[in-house]
N, C-alpha and C positions, 0 to 999 in steps of 0.2 A: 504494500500500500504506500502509494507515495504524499503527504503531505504537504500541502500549499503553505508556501512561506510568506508574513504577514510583516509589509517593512514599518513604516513608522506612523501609527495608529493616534497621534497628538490631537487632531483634527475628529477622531472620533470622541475622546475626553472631552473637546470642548463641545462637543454638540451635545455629548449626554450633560453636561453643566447646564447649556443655555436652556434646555428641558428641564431642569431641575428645577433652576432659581427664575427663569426666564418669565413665564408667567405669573407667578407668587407678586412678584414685584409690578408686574403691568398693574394685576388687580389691586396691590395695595396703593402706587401710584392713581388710580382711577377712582377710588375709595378717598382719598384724601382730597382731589379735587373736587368732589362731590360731595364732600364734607357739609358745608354750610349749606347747600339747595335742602337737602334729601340724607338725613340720620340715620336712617332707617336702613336705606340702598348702602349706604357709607357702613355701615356696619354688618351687613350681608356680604358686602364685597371684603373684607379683610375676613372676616371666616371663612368664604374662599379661598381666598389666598395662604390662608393657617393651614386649610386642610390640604391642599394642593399640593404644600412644599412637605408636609409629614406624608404624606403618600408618594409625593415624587422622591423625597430622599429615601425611602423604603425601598421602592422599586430599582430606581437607577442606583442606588448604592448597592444595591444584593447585585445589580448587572454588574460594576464595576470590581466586585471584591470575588468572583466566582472565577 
């Protein structure tokens, strides 16, 4: 069985990163700006964002460490 050799993989690190943190941050950014309109949205959107990055650091972190 011959095995495919995988040369420098840096470029996949950051795309699982920009997955990780990439969204958490849009919705908390998005939440902040909408702060003063709408409370309510502003605080739905950061518990979004809470759950996102504790699900995404679960997921891409169990990819990166296996």
């Amino acid at each position: 069985m011959m095995f495919l050799e995988v040369g420098d993989l840096s470029g996949l690190f950051i795309i699982i990163g920009f997955i990780m943190f990439g969204p958490p941050i849009a919705l908390a950014i998005v939440g902040g700006a909408i702060r003063k309109k709408n409370k309510t949205a502003s605080k739905v959107l950061y518990i979004l964002a809470a759950l996102y990055l504790i699900v995404g650091l679960g997921i891409c972190g169990s990819m990166l460490t296996a």
